[in-house]
C-alpha positions in Angstrom: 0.0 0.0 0.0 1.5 2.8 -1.3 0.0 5.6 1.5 -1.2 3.8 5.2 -3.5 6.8 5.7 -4.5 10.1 3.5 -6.5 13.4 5.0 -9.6 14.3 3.0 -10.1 18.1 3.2 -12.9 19.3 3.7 -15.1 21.1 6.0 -18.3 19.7 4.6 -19.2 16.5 6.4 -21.8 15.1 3.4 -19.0 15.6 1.0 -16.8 13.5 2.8 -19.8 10.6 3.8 -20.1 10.7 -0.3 -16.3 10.1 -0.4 -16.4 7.0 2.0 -19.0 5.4 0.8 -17.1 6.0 -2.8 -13.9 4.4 -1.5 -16.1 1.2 0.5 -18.1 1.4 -3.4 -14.7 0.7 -4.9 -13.4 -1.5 -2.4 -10.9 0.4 -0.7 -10.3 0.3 2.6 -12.2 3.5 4.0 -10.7 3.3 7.4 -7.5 4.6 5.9 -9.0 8.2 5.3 -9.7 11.1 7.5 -11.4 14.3 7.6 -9.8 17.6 8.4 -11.8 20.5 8.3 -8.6 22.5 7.9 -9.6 26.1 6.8 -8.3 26.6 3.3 -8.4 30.0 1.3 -9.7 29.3 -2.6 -7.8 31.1 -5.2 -10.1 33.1 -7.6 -8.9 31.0 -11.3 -11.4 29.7 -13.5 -9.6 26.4 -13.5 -10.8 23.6 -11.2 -7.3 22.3 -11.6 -5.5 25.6 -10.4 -8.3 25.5 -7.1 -7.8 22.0 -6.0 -3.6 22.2 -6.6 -3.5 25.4 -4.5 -6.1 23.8 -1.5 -3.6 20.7 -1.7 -0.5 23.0 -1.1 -2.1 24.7 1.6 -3.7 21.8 3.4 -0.1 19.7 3.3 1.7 22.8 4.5 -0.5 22.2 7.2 -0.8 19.3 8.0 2.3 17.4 7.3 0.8 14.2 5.7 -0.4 13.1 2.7 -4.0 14.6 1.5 -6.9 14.7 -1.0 -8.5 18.0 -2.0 -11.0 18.5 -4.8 -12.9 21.5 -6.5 -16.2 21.0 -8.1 -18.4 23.2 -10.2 -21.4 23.4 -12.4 -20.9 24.3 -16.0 -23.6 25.2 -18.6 -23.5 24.2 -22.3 -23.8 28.2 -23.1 -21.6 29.6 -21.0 -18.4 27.5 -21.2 -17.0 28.2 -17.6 -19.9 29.4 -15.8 -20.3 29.4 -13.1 -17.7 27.0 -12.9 -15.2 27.5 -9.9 -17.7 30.2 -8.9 -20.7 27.9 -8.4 -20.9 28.0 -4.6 -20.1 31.9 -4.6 -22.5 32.7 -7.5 -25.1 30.4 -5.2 -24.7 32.5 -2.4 -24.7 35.7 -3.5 -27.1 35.6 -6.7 -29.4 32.4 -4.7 -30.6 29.4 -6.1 -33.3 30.9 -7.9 -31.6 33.2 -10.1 -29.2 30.4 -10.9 -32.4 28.3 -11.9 -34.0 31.6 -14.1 -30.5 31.7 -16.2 -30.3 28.1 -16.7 -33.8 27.6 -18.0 -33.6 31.2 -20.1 -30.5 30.3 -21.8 -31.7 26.6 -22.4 -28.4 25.0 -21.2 -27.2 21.4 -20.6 -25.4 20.9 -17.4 -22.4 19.2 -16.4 -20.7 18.9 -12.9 -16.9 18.4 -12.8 -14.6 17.5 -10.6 -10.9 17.8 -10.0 -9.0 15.7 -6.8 -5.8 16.3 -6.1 -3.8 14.2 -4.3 -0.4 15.5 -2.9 2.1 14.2 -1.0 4.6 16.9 -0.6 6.7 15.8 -3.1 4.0 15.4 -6.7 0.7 16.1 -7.2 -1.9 13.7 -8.9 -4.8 14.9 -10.4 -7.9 12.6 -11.2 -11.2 14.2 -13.5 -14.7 13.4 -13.2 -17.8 14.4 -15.0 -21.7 14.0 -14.8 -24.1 15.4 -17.7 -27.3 16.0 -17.3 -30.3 18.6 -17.4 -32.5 21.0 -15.9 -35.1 20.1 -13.1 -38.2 21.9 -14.8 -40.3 20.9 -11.6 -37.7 22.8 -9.6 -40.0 24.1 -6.3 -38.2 27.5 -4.7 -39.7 26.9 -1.3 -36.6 26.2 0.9 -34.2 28.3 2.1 -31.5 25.1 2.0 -32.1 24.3 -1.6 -28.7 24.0 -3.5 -27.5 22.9 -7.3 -28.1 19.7 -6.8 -32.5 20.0 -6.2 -31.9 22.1 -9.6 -29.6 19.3 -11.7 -31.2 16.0 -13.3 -28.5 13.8 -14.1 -28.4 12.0 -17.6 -30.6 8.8 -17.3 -32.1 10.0 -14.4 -36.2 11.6 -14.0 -35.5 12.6 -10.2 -32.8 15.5 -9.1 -29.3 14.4 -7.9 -30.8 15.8 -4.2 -33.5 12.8 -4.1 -31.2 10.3 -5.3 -29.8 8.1 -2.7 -26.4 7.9 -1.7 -26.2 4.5 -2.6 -27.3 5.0 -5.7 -25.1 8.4 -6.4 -22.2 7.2 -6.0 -22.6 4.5 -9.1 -23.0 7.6 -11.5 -21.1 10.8 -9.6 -18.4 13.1 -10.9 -17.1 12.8 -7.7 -17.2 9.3 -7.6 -15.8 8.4 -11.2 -13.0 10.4 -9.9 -12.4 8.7 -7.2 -12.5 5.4 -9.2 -9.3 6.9 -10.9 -7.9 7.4 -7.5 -8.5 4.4 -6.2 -7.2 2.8 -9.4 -3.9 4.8 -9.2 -3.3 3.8 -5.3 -3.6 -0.1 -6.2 -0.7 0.2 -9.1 
């Protein structure tokens, strides 16, 4: 085993319960991972890539030990990096429902990416994923809490990605075919 134990950064507790149950999906040995909500600053680039390199840097310099950071964002078919890295700001500031207006108005497919980065204070490895998919037309703006994935349908799929379960997400993710590539890397 090329690494006896990795740190997952990330403040957001689903995010890493999706990771787990990714790793036990792929038969890895999930005990061997750790969250660390370290605090990390993200750069403002319009590369996924350039987010999830410089959240790596900063985590290790912190930490020590080998660790796994990632940067995801929602892109639409007519607006080639939008949101993109700025999904969760354009979320907070703009809300959910404007997002939901300009995605049905410009008639967009969606796709979610994904970059990991894995770094171990010596190389980086990066590892993609990708899920298509469309609008939510039946979209309902009655919560407070909604988020990107009550307003994304992914390919194949009638219901959003927010009703789907995890044990179901996590056969067709972007963050999950991403962390099939991981997975595949550490058992070489």
């Amino acid at each position: 085993m090329k690494y006896p134990f990795i740190y997952i950064c990330t403040q957001n507790k689903s995010k890493f319960d999706e990771y787990l149950a990714c790793f036990e999906f792929y038969k890895y040995t999930a005990s061997l991972f750790t969250r660390n909500d370290v605090d990390l600053t993200e750069p403002k680039s319009l590369s996924l890539e350039e987010v999830a390199i410089n959240k790596a840097t900063q985590a290790y310099s912190i930490l020590k030990k080998p660790v796994l950071t990632d940067d995801t964002g929602l892109f639409l078919s007519r607006f080639p990096n939008f949101p993109g890295t700025y999904t969760k700001f354009l979320s907070k500031t703009l809300g959910i429902d404007y997002i939901y207006k300009l995605i049905s108005e410009s008639k967009s497919t969606l796709c979610f990416k994904i970059v990991l980065c894995f770094y171990n204070g010596l190389d980086y490895e990066i590892f993609n994923g990708t899920m298509k998919g469309t609008l939510n037309h039946n979209f309902t703006k009655s919560s407070a809490t909604l988020s990107y994935n009550d307003l994304f349908i992914p390919d194949g799929k009638t219901e959003p990605l927010s009703e789907i379960p995890l044990s179901e997400r996590i056969k067709i993710s972007h963050r999950s075919k991403a962390i099939k590539k991981f997975v595949d890397w550490l058992n070489i």
